[in-house]
C-alpha positions as CSV (number, residue, x, y, z in Angstrom):
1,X,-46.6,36.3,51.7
2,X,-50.5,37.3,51.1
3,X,-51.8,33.9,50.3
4,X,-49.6,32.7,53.7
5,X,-51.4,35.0,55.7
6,X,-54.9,34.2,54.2
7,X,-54.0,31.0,54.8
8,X,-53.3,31.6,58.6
9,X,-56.6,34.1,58.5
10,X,-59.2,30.8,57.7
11,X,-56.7,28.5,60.1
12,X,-57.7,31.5,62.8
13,X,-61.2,31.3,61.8
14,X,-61.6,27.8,62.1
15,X,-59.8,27.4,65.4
16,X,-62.0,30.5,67.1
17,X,-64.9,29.1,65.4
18,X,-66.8,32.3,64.2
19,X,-65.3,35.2,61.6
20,X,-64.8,37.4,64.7
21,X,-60.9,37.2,63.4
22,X,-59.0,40.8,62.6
23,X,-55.5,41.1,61.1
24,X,-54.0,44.4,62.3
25,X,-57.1,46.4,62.9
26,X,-57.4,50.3,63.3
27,X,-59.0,51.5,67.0
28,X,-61.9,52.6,65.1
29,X,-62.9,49.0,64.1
30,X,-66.2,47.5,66.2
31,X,-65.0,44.1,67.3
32,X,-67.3,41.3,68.4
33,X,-66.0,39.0,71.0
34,X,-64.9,36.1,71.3
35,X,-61.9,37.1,69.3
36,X,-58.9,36.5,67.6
37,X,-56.7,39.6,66.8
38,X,-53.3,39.0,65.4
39,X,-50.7,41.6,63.5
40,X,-47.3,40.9,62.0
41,X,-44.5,41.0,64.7
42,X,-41.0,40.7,62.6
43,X,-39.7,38.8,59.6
44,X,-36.6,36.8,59.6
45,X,-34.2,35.4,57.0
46,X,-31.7,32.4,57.6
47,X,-28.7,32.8,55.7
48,X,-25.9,29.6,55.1
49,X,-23.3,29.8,52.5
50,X,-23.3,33.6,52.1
51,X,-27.3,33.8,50.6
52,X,-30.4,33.8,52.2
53,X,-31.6,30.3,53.0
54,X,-35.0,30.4,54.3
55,X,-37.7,33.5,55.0
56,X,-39.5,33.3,58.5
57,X,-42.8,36.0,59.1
58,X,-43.6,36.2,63.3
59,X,-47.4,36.8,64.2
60,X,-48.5,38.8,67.4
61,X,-51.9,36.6,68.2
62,X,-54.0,37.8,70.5
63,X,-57.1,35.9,72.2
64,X,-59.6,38.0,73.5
65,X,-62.5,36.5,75.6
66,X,-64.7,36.7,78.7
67,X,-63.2,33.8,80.4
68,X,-59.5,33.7,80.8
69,X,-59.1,30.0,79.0
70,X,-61.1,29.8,76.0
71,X,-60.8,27.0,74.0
72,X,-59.1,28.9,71.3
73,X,-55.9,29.4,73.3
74,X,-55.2,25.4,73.2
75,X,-55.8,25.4,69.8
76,X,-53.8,27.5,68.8
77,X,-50.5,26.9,70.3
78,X,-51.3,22.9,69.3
79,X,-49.8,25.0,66.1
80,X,-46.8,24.1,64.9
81,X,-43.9,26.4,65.8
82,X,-46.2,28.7,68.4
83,X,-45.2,29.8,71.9
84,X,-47.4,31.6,74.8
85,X,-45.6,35.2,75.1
86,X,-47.9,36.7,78.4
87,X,-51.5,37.1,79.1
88,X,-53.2,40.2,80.4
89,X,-56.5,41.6,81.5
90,X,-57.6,44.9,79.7
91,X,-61.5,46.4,79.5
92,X,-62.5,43.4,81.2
93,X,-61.7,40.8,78.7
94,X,-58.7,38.9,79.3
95,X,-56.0,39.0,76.6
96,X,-54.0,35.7,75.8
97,X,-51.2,36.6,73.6
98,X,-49.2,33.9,71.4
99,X,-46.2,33.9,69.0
100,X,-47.0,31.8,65.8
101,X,-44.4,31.5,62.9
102,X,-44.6,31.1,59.4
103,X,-41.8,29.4,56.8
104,X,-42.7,31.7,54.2
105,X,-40.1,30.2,51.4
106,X,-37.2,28.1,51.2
107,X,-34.8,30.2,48.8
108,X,-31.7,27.7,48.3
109,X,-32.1,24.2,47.8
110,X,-28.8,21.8,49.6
């Protein structure tokens, strides 16, 4: 699942176009904005036959930015398997917040 999510992590990057991209931060961490802040949200199997057919990971990403349509926002849910969950304004950025999920494995083969 750690090479999926460092995957996602550079597919972030490139999409915001800067490194100003945090997975899960602490409140202590100094954030520079634009940004992109994202956090795992659930995991998910599919079972058929009795055994576990496919592993699904859910992100929570978060745009944060000046402007309450960056660029980034588009991008991202031109993603596959992504969905807008609700938008907000907080500190006087606004806060774009977006589902993206991840295949992590197919277990069983048909």
């Amino acid at each position: 699942m750690e090479k999926d999510r460092l995957t996602l992590h550079q597919t972030l990057i490139d999409v915001l176009g800067s490194n100003n991209v945090y997975y899960n931060p602490p409140e202590s961490t100094k954030m520079k904005f634009p940004a992109i802040v994202y956090k795992l949200d659930y995991m998910d199997q599919i079972h058929a036959d009795n055994k576990k057919y496919i592993d699904w990971t859910t992100y929570k990403v978060i745009v944060v930015s000046n402007t309450p349509d960056h660029p980034a926002i588009r991008k991202i849910l031109d993603l596959e398997m992504t969905r807008f969950s609700t938008s907000y304004t907080r500190n006087g950025y606004y806060h774009t917040a977006i589902i993206l999920k991840q295949k992590e494995k197919q277990i069983c083969q048909s």
